[in-house]
DRENRO-752532 format. One record per residue: residue number from 0; residue in three letters; x, y, z of N, C-alpha, C in turn. Coordinates in steps of 0.1 Angstrom, whole numbers. Last residue first. Layout:
{NUM; 'Ala'; {X; Y; Z}; {X; Y; Z}; {X; Y; Z}}
...
REM end
This chain:
{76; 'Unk'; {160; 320; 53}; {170; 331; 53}; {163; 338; 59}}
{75; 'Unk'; {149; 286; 68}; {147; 299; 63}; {161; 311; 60}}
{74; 'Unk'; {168; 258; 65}; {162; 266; 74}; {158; 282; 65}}
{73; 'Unk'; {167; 229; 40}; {167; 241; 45}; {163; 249; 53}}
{72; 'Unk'; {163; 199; 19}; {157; 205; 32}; {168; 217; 33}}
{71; 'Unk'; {153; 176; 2}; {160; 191; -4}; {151; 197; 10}}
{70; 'Unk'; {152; 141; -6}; {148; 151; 1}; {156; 169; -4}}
{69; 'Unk'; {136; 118; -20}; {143; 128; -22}; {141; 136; -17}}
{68; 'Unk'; {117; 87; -13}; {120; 103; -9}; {129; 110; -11}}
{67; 'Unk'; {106; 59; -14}; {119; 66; -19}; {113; 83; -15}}
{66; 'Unk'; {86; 39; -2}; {95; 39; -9}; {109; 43; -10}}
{65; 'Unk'; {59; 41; 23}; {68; 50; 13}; {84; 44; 8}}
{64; 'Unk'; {62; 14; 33}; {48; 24; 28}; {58; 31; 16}}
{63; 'Unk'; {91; 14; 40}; {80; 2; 41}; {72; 9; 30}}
{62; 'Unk'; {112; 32; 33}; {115; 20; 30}; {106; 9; 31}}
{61; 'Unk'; {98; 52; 62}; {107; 55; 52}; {109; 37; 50}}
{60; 'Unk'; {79; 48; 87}; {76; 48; 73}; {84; 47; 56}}
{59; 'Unk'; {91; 58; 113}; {92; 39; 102}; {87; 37; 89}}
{58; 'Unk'; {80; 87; 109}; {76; 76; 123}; {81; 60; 112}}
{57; 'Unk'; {87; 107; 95}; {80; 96; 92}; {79; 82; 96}}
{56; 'Unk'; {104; 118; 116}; {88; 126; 112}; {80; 116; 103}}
{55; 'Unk'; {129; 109; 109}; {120; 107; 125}; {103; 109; 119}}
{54; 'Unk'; {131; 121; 82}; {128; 108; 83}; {121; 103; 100}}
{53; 'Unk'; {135; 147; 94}; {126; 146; 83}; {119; 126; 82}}
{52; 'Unk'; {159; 144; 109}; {145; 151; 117}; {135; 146; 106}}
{51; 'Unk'; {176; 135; 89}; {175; 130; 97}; {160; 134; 104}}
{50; 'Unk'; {181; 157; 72}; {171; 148; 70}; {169; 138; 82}}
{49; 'Unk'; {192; 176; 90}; {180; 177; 87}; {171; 167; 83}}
{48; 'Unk'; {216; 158; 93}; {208; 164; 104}; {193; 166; 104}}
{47; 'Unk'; {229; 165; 70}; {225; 146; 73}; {215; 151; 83}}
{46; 'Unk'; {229; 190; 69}; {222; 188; 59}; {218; 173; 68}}
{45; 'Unk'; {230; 202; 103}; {240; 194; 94}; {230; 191; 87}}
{44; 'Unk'; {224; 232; 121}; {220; 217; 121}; {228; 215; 103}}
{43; 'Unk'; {211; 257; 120}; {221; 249; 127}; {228; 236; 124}}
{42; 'Unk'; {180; 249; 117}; {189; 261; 117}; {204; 259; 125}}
{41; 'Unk'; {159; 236; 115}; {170; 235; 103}; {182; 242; 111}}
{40; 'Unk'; {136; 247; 128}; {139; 241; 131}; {156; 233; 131}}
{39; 'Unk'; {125; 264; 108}; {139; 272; 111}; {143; 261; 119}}
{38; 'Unk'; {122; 247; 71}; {120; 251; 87}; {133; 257; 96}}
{37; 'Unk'; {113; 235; 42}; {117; 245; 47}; {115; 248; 63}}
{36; 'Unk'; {118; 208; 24}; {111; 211; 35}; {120; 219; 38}}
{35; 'Unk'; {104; 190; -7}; {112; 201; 2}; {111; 206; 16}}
{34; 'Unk'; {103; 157; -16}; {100; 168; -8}; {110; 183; -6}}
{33; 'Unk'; {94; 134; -41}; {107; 143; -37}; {101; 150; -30}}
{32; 'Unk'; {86; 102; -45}; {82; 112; -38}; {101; 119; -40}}
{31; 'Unk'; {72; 72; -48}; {84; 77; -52}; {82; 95; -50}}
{30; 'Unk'; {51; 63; -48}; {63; 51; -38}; {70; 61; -42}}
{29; 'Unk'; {27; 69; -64}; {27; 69; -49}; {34; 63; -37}}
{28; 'Unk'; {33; 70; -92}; {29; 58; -86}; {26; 58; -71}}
{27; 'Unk'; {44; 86; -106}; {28; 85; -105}; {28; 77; -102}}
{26; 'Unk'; {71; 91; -101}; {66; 82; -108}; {52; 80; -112}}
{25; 'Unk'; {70; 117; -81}; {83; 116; -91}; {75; 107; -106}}
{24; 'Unk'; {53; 138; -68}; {48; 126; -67}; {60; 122; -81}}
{23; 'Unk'; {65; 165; -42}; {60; 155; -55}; {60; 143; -59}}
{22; 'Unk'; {56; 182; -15}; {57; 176; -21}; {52; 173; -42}}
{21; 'Unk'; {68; 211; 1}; {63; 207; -6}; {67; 190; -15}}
{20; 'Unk'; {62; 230; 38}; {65; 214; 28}; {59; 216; 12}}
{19; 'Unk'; {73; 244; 59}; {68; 252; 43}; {74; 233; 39}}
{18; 'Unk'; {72; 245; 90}; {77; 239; 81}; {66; 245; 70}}
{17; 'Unk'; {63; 248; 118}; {65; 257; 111}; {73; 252; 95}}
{16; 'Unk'; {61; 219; 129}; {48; 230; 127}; {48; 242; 120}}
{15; 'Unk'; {72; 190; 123}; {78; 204; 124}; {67; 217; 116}}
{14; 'Unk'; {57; 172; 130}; {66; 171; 138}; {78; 183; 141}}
{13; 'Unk'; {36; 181; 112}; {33; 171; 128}; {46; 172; 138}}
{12; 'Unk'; {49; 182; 92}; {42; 185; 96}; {42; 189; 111}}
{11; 'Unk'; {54; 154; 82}; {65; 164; 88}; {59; 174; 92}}
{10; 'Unk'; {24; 139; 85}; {35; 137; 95}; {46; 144; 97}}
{9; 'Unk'; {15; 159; 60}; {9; 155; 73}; {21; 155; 86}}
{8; 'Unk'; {35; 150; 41}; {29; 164; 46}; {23; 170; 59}}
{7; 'Unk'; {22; 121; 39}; {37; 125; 42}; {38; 138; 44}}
{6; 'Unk'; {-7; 129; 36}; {-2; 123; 46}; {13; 120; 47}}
{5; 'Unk'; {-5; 139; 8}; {-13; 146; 22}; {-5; 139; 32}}
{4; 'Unk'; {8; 120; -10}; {16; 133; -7}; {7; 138; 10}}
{3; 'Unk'; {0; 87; 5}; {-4; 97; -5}; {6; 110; 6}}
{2; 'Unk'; {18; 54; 4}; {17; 65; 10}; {14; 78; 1}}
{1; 'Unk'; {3; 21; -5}; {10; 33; -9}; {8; 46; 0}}
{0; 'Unk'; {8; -12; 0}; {0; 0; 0}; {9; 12; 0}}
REM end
């Protein structure tokens, strides 16, 4: 079963409230996703860092449900 954009959205989200997320759907298939995620949460913090917080935020989901994620994360300027 497949993870929809709302609910990967949802969960970083969830875990970073001031986040500017955008997703896309790579394959049309709903296994293959690129995100951006903009937060000041970021701020400091090592690119691995970020994603790091980003993958927490999908509570186990990374590699079951969801597939693949490209991520492109950043703290605001």
């Amino acid at each position: 079963m497949a993870m929809d954009a709302a609910e990967i959205e949802h969960l970083i989200k969830a875990a970073l409230p001031d986040a500017t997320v955008e997703i896309r759907d790579l394959a049309g298939d709903g296994d293959h996703y690129a995100a951006t995620v903009v937060s000041a949460a970021f701020k400091g913090k090592s690119r691995v860092q970020q994603h790091q917080m980003v993958y927490a935020a999908l509570k186990g989901n990374m590699g079951g449900v969801l597939h693949a994620l490209a991520l492109q994360t950043s703290a605001p300027d």
